[in-house]
ZADO-1210 file (C-alpha; in nm, 4 decimals, padded with zeros to 6 digits):
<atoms>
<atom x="00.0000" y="00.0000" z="00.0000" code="UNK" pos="1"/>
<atom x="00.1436" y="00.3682" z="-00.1000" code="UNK" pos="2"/>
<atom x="00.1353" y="00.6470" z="00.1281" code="UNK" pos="3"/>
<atom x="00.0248" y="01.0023" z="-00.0402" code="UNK" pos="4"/>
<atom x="00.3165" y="01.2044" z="00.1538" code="UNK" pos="5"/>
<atom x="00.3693" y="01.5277" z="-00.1094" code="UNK" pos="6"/>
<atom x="00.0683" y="01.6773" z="-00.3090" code="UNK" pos="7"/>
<atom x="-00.3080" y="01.5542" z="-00.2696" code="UNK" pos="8"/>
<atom x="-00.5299" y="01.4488" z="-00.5674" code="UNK" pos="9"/>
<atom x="-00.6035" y="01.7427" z="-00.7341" code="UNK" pos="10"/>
<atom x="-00.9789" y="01.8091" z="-00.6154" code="UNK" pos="11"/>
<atom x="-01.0876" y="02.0180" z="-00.9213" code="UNK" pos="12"/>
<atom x="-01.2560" y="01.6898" z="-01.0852" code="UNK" pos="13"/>
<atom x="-01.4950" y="01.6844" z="-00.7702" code="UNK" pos="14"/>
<atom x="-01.6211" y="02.1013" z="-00.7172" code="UNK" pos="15"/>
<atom x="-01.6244" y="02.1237" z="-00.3368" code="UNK" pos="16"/>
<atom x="-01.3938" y="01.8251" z="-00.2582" code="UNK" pos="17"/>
<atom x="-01.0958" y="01.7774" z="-00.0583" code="UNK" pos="18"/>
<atom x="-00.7906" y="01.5589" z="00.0167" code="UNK" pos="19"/>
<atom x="-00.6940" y="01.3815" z="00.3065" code="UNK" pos="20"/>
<atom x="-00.3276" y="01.2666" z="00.2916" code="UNK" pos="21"/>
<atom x="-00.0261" y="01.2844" z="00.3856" code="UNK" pos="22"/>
<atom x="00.1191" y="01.0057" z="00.6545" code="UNK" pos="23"/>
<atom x="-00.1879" y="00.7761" z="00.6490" code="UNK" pos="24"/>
<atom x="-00.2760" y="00.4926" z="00.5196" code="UNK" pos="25"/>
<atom x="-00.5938" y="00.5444" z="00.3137" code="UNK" pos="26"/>
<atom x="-00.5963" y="00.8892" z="00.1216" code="UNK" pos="27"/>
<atom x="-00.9291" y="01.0240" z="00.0517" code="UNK" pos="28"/>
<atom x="-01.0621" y="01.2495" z="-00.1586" code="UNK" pos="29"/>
<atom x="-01.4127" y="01.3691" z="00.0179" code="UNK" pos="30"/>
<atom x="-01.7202" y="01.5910" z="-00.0392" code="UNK" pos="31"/>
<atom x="-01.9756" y="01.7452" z="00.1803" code="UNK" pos="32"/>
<atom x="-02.2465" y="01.4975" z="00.1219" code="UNK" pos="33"/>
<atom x="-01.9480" y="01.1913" z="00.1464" code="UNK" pos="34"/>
<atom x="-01.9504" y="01.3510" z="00.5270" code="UNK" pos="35"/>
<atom x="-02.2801" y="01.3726" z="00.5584" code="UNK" pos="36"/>
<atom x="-02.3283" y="00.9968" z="00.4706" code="UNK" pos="37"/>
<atom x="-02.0512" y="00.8615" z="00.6262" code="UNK" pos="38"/>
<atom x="-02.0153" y="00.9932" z="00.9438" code="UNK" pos="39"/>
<atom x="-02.2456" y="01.1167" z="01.2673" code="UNK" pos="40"/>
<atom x="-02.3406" y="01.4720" z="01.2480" code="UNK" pos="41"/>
<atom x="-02.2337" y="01.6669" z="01.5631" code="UNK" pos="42"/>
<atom x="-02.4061" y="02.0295" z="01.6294" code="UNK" pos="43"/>
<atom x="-02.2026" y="02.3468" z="01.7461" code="UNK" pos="44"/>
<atom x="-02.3210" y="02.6824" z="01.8481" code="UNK" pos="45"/>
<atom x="-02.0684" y="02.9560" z="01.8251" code="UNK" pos="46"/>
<atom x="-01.9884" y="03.2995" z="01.8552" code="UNK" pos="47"/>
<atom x="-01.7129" y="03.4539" z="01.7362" code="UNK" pos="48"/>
<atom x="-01.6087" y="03.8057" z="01.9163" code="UNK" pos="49"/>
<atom x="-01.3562" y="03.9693" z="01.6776" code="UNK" pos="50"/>
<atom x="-01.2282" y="04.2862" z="01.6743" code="UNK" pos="51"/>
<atom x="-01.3271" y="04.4061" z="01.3221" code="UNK" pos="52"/>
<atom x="-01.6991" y="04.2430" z="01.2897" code="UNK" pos="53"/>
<atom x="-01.8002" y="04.2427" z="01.6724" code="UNK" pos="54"/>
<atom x="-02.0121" y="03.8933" z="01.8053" code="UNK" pos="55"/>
<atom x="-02.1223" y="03.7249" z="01.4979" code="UNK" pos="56"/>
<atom x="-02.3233" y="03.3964" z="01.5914" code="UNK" pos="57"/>
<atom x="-02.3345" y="03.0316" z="01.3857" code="UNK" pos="58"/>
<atom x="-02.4920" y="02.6821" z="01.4023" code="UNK" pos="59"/>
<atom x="-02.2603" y="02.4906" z="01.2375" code="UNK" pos="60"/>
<atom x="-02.3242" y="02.0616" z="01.2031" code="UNK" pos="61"/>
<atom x="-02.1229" y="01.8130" z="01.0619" code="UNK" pos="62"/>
<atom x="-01.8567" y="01.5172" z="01.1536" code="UNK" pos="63"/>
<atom x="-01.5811" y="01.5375" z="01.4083" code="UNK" pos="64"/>
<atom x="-01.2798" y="01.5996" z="01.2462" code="UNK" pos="65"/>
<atom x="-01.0982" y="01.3300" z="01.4431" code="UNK" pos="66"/>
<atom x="-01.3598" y="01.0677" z="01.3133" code="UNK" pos="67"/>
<atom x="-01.2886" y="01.1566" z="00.9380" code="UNK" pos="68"/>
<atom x="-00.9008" y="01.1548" z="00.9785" code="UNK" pos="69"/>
<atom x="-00.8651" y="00.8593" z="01.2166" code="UNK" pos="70"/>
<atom x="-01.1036" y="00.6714" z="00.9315" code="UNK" pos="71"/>
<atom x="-00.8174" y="00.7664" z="00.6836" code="UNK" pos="72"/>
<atom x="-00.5881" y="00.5778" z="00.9407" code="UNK" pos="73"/>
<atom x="-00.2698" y="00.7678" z="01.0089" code="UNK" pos="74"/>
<atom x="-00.0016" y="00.5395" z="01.0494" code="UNK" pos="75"/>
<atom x="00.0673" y="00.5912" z="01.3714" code="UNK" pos="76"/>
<atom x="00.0195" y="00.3714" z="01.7193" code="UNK" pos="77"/>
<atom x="-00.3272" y="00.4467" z="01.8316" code="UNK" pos="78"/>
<atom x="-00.1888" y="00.2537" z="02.1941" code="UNK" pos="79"/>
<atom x="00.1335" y="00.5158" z="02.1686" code="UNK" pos="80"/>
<atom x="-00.0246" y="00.8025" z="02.3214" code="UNK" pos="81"/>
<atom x="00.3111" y="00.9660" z="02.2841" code="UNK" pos="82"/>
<atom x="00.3418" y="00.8722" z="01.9098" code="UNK" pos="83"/>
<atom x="-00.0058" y="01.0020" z="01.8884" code="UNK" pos="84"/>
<atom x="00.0644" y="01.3708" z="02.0450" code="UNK" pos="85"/>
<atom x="00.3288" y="01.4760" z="01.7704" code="UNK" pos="86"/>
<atom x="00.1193" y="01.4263" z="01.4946" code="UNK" pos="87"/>
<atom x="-00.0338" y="01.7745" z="01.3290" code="UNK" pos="88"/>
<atom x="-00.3201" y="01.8715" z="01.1163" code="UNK" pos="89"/>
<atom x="-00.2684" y="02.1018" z="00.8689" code="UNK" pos="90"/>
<atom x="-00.5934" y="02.2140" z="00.6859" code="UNK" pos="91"/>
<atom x="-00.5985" y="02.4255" z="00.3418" code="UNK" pos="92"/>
<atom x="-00.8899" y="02.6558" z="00.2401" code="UNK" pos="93"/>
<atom x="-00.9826" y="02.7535" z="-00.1430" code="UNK" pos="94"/>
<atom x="-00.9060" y="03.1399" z="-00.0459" code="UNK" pos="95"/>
<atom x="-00.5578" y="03.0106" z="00.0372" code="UNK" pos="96"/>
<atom x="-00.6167" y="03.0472" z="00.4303" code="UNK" pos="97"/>
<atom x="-00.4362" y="02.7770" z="00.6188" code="UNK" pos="98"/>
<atom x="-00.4386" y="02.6748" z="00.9446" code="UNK" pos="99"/>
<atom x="-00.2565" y="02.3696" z="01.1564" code="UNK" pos="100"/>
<atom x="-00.4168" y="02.2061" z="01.4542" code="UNK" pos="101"/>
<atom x="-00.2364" y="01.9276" z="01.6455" code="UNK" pos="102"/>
<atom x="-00.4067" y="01.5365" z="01.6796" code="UNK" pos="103"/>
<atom x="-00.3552" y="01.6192" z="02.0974" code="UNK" pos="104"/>
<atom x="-00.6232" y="01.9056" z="02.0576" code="UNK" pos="105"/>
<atom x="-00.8429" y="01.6742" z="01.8762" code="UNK" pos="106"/>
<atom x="-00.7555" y="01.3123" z="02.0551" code="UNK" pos="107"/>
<atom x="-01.0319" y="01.1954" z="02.3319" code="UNK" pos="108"/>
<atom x="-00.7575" y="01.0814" z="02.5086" code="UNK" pos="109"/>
<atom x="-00.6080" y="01.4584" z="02.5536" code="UNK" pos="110"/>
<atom x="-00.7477" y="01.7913" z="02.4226" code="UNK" pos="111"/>
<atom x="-01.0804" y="01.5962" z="02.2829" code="UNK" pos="112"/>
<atom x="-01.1940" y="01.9408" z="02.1133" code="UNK" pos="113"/>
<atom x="-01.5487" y="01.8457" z="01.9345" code="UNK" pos="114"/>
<atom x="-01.3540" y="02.0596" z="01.5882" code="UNK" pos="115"/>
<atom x="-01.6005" y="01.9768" z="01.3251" code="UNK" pos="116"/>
<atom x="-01.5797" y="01.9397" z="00.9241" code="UNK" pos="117"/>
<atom x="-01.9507" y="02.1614" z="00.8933" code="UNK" pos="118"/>
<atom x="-02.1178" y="02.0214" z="00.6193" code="UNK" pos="119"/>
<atom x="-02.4103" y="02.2885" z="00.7437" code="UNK" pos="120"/>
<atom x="-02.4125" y="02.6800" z="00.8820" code="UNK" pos="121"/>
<atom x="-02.6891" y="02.8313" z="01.0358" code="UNK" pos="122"/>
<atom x="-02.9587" y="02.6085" z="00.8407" code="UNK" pos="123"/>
<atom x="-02.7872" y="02.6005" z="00.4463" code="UNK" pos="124"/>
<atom x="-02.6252" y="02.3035" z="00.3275" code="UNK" pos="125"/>
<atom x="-02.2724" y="02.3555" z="00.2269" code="UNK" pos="126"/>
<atom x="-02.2366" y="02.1350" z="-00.0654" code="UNK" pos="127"/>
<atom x="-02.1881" y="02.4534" z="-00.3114" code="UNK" pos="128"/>
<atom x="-01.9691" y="02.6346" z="-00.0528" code="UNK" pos="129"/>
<atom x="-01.7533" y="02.3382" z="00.0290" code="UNK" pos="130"/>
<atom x="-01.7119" y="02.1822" z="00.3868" code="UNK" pos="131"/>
<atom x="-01.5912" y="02.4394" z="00.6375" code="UNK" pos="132"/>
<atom x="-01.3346" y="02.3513" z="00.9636" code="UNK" pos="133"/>
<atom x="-01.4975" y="02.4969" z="01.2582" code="UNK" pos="134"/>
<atom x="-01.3170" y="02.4953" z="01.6400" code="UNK" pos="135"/>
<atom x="-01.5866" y="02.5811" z="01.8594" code="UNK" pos="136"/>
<atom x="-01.3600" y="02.6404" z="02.1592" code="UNK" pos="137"/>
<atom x="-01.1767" y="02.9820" z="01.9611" code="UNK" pos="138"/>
<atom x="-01.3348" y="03.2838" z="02.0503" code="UNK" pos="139"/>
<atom x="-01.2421" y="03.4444" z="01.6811" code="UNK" pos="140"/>
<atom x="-01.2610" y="03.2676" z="01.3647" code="UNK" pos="141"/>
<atom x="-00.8755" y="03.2743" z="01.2898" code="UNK" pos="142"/>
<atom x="-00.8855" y="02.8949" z="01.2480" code="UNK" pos="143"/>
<atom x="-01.2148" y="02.8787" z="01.0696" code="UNK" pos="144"/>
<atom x="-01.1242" y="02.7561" z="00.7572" code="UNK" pos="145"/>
<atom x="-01.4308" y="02.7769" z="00.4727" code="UNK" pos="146"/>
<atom x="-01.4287" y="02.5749" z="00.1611" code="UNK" pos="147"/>
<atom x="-01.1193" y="02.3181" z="00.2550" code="UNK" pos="148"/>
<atom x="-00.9479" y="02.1741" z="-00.0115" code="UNK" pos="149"/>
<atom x="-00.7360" y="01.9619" z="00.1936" code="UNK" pos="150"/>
<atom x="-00.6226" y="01.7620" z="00.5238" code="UNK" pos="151"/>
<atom x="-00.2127" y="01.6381" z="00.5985" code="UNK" pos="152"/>
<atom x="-00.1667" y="01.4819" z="00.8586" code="UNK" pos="153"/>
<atom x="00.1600" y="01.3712" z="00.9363" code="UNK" pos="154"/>
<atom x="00.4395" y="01.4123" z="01.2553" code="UNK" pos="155"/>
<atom x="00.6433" y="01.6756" z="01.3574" code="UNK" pos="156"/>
<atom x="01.0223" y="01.6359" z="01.2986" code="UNK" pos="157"/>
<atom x="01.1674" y="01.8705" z="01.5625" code="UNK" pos="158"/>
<atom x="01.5454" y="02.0032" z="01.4203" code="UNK" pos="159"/>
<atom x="01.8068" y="02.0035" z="01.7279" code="UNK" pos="160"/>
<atom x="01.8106" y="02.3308" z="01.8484" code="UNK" pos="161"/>
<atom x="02.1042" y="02.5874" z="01.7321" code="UNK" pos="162"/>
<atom x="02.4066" y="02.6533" z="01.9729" code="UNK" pos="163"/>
<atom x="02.4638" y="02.9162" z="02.1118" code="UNK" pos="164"/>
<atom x="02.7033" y="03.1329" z="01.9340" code="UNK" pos="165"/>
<atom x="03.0533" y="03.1699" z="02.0813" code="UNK" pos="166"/>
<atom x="02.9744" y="02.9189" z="02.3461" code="UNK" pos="167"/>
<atom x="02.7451" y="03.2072" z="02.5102" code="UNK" pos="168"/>
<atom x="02.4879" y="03.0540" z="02.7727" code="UNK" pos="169"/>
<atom x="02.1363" y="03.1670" z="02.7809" code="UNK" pos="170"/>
</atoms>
């Protein structure tokens, strides 16, 4: 079996799709109404307090996030909690927003954030508008990402840190 690990199907052959890829085991390439058949729909009220727009206030449904990636089966240990805590999220938006999450914030086991993949805001189907990545727990929509495009998941490779010029110590 061959892991995607550089560029996602291209989702332009499905309007509205996106790619999950990256270090798992089964790549997908999803739409709105895949999530909506596939997976339980979970509800989320927000309200987002931002300095520019003032309170604005959603109903977003759709699948947990964890549920769609963990069904994609990233190829780590799910018994390694430690293996488990370094991998990373990073999700794409058609508008070119990006934003990174980590599998901790997400994991039942440690952050267990209910971060949805809305498939449905305030009443309207997003089918046209593309599945949207919602954390309920911001308080601004910084990580809101609308019309995704794509999903890596994969670990973080920390780099040894530099030394310290001239033998200085910090």
């Amino acid at each position: 079996m061959s892991l995607l690990s550089s560029t996602p199907q291209t989702t332009t052959a499905r309007p509205g799709a996106f790619a999950v890829w990256g270090d798992v085991a089964l790549p997908a390439l999803l739409t709105v109404a895949d999530l909506r058949r596939r997976w339980t729909p979970h509800r989320a009220e927000v309200v987002f307090d931002c300095a520019t727009a003032g309170p604005q206030h959603h109903v977003f449904e759709g699948p947990l996030l964890r549920r769609v990636v963990a069904d994609a089966r990233p190829v780590f240990d799910p018994a390694r909690r430690k293996e488990r805590s370094r991998f990373l999220l990073a999700v794409s938006g058609a508008d070119g927003h990006h934003t990174v999450l980590s599998w901790a914030e997400i994991d039942a086991d440690f952050g267990d954030a209910p971060v949805l993949l809305a498939t449905r805001m305030d009443g309207t189907e997003l089918d046209a508008a593309g599945t949207q990545l919602v954390v309920p727990s911001d308080r601004c929509g910084a990580r809101y990402v609308s019309s995704v495009t794509g999903i890596w998941v994969g670990p973080h490779h920390a780099a040894a840190p530099p030394s310290p010029a001239g033998g200085a110590r910090a």
